[in-house]
N, C-alpha and C positions, 0 to 999 in steps of 0.2 A: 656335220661331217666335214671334214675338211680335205678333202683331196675328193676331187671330181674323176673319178677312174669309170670305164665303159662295166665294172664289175660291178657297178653301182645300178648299171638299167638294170629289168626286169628281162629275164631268160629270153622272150622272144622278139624283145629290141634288138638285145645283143645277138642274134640268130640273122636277124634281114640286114642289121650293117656290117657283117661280118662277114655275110653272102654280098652285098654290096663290093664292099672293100676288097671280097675277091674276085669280082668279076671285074671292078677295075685295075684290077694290078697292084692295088695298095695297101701296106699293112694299116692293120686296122688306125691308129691314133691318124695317121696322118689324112685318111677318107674321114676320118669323124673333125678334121681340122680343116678339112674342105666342102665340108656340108655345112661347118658353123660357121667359118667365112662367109660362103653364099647365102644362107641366113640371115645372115646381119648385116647384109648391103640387098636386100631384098624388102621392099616394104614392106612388114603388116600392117595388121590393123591396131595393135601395140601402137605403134610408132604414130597412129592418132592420137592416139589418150596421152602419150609422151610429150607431143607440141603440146596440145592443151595445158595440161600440168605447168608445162614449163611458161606456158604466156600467160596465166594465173600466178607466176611467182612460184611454183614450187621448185627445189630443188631434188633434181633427181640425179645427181651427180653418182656413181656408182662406189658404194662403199668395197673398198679393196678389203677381203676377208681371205680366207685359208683356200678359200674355192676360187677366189677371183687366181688367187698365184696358183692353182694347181691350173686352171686353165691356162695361163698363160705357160705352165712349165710342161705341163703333161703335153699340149696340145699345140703349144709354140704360138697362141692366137695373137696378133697384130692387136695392140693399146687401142685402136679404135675401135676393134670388133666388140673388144672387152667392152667398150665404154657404152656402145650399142645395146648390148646387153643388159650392162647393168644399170641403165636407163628404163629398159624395158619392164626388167626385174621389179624396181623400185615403183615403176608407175603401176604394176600390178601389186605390187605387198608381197612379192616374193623374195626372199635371199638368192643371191644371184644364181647358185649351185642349182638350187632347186628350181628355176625359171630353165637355166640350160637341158639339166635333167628332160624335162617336159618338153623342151622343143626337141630335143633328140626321140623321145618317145613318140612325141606327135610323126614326126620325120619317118619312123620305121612302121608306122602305122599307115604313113599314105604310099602304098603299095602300087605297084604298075604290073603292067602286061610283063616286063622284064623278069621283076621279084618272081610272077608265076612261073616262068621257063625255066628260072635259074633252080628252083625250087626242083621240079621235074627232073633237070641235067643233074642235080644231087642224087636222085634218086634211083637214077639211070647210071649214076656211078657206080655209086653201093650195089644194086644189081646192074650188071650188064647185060645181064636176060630179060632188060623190060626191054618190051617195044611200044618206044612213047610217040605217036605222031604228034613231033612240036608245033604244027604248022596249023594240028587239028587243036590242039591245047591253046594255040595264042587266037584261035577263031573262038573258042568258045569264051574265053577269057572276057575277049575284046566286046563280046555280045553280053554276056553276063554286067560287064561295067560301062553298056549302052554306048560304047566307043563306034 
């Protein structure tokens, strides 16, 4: 594929960064250009296997494809996020697209006490005859994920 677009996650990624994206005030590309930033200046555990590879001689320099330029056009990403990435990509044996892809999934997958409220406050829109005690929703939340 070549152009890396948010139509491209599966229905319920696109649902938690969307709901994301509006709780912080930003249309969606540009919350998904500020989660991939903080990503790629965040260590994983990637970025071991990367040193390694690379003090073994490989090169994992990130090959510019259709997905590497939609990230940087769609998403405006800064040459070093990119390069982060497609380091990361290559030390796993993914094509870059498909490495972001997954860390954006993974992303919308690690949910918080927030995602549950925000989730609720939708629901509470759509009807305004719910009575949701939030207070009672972020205690049980907070217990259920042993917070």
């Amino acid at each position: 594929m070549a152009d890396l677009h948010v139509h491209d996650l599966p229905d319920s990624a696109i649902d938690v960064l969307r709901r994301r994206a509006r709780a912080a005030g930003l249309p969606l590309p540009d919350y998904i250009c500020r989660e991939l930033i903080a990503l790629a200046r965040r260590r994983t555990s990637d970025d071991t296997v990367v040193e390694f590879l690379e003090s073994e001689g490989h090169n994992l320099e990130p090959e510019i494809d259709g997905d590497a330029v939609a990230l940087f056009e769609v998403y405006d990403l800064p040459i070093d996020v990119l390069g982060v990435f497609g380091r990361r990509a290559r030390s796993a044996g993914l094509p870059l697209g498909q490495y972001v892809r997954h860390e954006l999934v993974r992303l919308a997958r690690q949910t918080t006490v927030d995602d549950a409220l925000l989730e609720f406050r939708e629901a509470q829109e759509r009807d305004p005859g719910l009575d949701i005690d939030m207070a009672a929703v972020a205690a049980a939340v907070r217990y259920a994920r042993g917070e």
